[in-house]
C-alpha positions, 0 to 999 in steps of 0.5 A, a space after each residue: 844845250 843852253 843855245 837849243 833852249 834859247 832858239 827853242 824859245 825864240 821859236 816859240 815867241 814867234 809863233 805865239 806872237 803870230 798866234 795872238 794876231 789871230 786873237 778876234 775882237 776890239 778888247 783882245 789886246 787884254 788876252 794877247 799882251 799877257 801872253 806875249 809878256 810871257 813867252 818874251 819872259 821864257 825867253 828872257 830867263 833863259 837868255 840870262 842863264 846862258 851867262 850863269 853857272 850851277 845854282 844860279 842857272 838851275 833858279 833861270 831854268 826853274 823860272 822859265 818853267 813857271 812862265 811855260 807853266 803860265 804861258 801854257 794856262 792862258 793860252 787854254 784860257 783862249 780856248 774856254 773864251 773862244 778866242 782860238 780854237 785848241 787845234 790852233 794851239 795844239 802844236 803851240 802847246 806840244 812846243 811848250 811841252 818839249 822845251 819843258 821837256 828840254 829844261 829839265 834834261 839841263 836841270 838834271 844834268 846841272 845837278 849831278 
């Protein structure tokens, strides 16, 4: 289960890597970069809970979520600054909420 995480998130860092080269504008490096930092910071917190047990996973796995949380606000951020139109996010968006969806079904199973 760990593994579907990891290449979920894989995933979905690439497509928001591609995503952010559709970003217009000279200064959109100041949109694009934190958004990247982020999916790569999802990524990163589960890559480090595929080495850890029990409590310590379920803290990587909650730490993902914030990140998805956040990924998720600056990429409506995009929207209300219309940098990028929500069709183009839409299926971006429903990734996040799936690989939500996919941590928490972990979590409860680390948890019984």
């Amino acid at each position: 289960m760990k593994r579907r995480l990891l290449q979920q998130s894989l995933e979905l860092a690439t497509e928001i890597h591609q995503l952010m080269k559709e970003v217009p504008g000279e200064d959109s490096s100041n949109i694009t970069e934190p958004i990247n930092t982020l999916s790569l910071t999802v990524q990163s917190h589960l890559v480090r809970g595929q080495k850890q047990e029990s409590e310590e996973l379920v803290n990587s796995l909650a730490s993902s979520r914030v990140a998805l949380t956040e990924l998720e606000e600056k990429l409506l951020e995009t929207v209300k600054l219309r940098k990028l139109k929500k069709m183009t996010i839409n299926p971006t968006l429903a990734k996040i909420t799936d690989l939500h969806g996919e941590i928490e079904v972990v979590e409860k199973q680390i948890l019984r």
